[in-house]
C-alpha positions in Angstrom: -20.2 2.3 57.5 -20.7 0.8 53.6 -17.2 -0.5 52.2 -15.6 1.9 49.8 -13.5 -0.1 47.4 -10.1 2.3 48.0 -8.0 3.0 44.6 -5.8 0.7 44.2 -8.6 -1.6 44.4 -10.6 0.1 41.8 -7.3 -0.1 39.1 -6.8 -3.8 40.3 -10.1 -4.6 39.5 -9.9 -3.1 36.4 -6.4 -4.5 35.4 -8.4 -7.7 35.4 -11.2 -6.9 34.0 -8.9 -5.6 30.5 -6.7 -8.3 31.0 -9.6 -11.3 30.8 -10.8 -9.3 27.4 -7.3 -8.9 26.3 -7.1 -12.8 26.7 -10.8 -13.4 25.2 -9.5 -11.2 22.2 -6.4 -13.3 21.6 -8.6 -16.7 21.8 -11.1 -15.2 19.1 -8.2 -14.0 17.0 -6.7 -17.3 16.8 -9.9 -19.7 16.6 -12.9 -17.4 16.2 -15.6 -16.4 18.5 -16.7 -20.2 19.4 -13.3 -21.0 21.0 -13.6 -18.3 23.6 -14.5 -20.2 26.2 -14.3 -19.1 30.1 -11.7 -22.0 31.3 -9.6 -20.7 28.3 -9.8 -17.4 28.7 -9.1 -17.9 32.2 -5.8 -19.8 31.2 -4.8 -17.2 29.0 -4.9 -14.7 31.9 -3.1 -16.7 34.0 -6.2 -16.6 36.9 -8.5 -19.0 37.7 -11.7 -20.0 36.3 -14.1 -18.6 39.0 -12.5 -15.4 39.2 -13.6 -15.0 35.2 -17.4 -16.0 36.2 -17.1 -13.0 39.0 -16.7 -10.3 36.1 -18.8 -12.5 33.4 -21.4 -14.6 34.6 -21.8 -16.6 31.5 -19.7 -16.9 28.0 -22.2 -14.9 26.3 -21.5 -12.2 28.6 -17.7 -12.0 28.0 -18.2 -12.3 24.1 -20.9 -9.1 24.5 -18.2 -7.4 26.2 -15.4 -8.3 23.7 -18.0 -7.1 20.9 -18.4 -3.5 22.7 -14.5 -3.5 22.9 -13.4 -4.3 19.8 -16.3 -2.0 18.2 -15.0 0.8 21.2 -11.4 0.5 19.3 -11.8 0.1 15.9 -14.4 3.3 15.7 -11.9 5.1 18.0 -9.2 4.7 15.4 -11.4 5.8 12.5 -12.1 8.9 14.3 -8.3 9.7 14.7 -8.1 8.5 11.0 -10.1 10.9 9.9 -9.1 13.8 12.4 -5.7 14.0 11.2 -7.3 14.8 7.7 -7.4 18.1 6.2 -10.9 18.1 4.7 -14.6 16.2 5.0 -13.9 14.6 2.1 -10.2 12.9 3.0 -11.6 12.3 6.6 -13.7 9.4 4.7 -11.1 8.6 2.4 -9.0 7.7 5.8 -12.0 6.5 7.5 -12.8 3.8 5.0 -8.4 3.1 4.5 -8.6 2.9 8.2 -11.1 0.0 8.5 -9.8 -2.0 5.8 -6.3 -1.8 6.7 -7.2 -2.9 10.1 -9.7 -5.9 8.7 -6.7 -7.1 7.1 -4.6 -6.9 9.7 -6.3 -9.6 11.9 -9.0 -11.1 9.2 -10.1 -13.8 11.7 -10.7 -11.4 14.2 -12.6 -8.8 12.2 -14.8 -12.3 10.8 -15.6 -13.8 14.2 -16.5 -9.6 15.1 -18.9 -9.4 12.2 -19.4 -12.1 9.9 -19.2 -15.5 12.2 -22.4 -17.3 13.1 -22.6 -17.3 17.1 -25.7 -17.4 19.6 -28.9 -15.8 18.6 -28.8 -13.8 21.5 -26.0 -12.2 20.8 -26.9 -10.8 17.4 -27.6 -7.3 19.2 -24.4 -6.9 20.4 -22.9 -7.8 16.5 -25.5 -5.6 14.9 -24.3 -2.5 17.3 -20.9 -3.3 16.0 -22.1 -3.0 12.4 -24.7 0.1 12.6 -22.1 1.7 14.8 -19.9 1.3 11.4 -22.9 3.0 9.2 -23.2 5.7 11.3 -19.5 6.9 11.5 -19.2 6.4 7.6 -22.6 8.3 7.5 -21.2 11.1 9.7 -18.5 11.6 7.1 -20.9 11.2 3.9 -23.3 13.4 5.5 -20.5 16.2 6.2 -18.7 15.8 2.7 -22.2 16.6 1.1 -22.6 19.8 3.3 -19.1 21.1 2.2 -20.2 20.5 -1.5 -17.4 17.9 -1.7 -19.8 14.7 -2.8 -23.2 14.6 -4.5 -26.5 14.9 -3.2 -27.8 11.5 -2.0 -29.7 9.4 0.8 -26.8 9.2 3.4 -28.3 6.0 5.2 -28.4 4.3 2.3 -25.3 5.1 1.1 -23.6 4.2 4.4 -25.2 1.5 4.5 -23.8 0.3 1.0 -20.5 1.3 1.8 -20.1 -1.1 5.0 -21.5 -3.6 3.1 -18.8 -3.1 0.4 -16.1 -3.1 2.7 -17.1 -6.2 4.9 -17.6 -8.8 1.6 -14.6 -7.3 0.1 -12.3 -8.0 3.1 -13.9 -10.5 5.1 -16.6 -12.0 3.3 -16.8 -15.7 1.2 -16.1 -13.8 -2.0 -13.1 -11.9 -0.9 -9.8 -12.2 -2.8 -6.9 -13.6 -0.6 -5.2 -10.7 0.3 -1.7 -12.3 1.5 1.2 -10.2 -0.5 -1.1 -7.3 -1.7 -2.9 -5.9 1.5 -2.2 -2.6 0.8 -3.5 -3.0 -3.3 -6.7 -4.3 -1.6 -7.0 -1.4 0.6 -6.7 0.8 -2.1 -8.8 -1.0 -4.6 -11.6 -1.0 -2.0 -11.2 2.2 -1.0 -11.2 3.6 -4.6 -14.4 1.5 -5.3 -16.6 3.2 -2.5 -15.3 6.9 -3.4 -16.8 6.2 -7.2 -19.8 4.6 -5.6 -20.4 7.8 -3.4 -19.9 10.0 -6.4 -16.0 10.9 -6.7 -14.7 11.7 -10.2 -12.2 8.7 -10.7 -9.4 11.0 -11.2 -9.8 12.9 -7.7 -10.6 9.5 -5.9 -7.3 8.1 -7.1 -5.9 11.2 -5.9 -7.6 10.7 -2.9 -6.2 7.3 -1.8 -2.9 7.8 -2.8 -2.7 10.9 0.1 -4.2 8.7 2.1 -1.0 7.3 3.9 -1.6 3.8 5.4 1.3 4.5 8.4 3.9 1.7 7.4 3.6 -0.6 10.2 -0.3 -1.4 9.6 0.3 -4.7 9.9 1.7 -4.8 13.4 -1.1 -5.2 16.1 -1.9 -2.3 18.3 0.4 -3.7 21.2 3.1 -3.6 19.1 2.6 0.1 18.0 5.0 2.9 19.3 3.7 4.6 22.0 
């Protein structure tokens, strides 16, 4: 008769599975992508090294998986973002406050994520991140065009642009340092792609300043109220 892992076993083995990414997460917030290394991690979690190899059989499989995760959350939380919005067009407005709000909230994170140099081969797992990015903006330029609510243009390309915008103005070499005035730099950046995707400067101001950014951005998502 085939073993069948029972229930309890299943959640275990899950519980350490998220709790080796949670660890690997921390690591790469602190020191980047290139200090996630498995004996670390595994210190972090408080297990031992070999039990780390049993879920990720080499460093550049943990790092894929911390990729897909972080990707999983922050498109999850542009997609509430821009749920809780009453129209198309202030679903992007939150979309686009949304990412940069949370960029700023853990800039080394969101750099080792995107921008850091790592292994070749794992260049696929960091471009999935970004195109998964395009496509939600594009999602949201696409369905503001339908309702009338922006102009007529090639969504791809304009998604494309916007993502772009975003990442050099948060994370990239020429960003300003944002320490004192995170939520002006949210707002500036936000404001700059609505008048790049067409928005009269007088409804995109309007725009961001409904846009609430909740009051406790900053805080990380374990430190959120339930």
């Amino acid at each position: 008769m085939p073993y069948r892992r029972t229930e309890n076993v299943v959640r275990r083995l899950a519980a350490r599975h998220d709790a080796i990414i949670a660890a690997a997460r921390q690591i790469a917030s602190e020191g980047g992508m290139a200090s996630v290394q498995i004996a670390a991690v595994a210190a972090r979690a408080g297990i031992a090294a070999g039990t780390v190899y049993r879920y990720f059989p080499a460093k550049t499989d943990l790092v894929a998986a911390l990729l897909a995760e972080i990707a999983e959350s922050e498109i999850g939380a542009l997609r509430r973002a821009a749920a809780g919005a009453p129209g198309p067009l202030s679903g992007l407005s939150a979309a686009i406050m949304t990412f940069a709000a949370r960029a700023l909230r853990d800039r080394r994170l969101s750099f080792a994520a995107i921008a850091e140099p790592i292994d070749a081969e794992l260049d696929v797992a960091r471009l999935a991140f970004r195109k998964s990015l395009a496509a939600e903006f594009a999602g949201r330029i696409a369905a503001a065009i339908a309702e009338g609510r922006l102009p007529q243009q090639d969504v791809a390309v304009a998604a494309a642009a916007i993502t772009g915008l975003l990442i050099e103005g948060l994370i990239g070499p020429l960003a300003p340092d944002p320490s004192g005035r995170e939520r002006d730099v949210v707002q500036s950046l936000a404001l700059a792609a609505l008048r790049a995707l067409g928005v009269a400067d007088a409804r995109a101001r309007g725009l961001v300043v409904q846009t609430a950014i909740p009051a406790d951005w900053t805080k990380s998502d374990d430190e959120r109220p339930a």
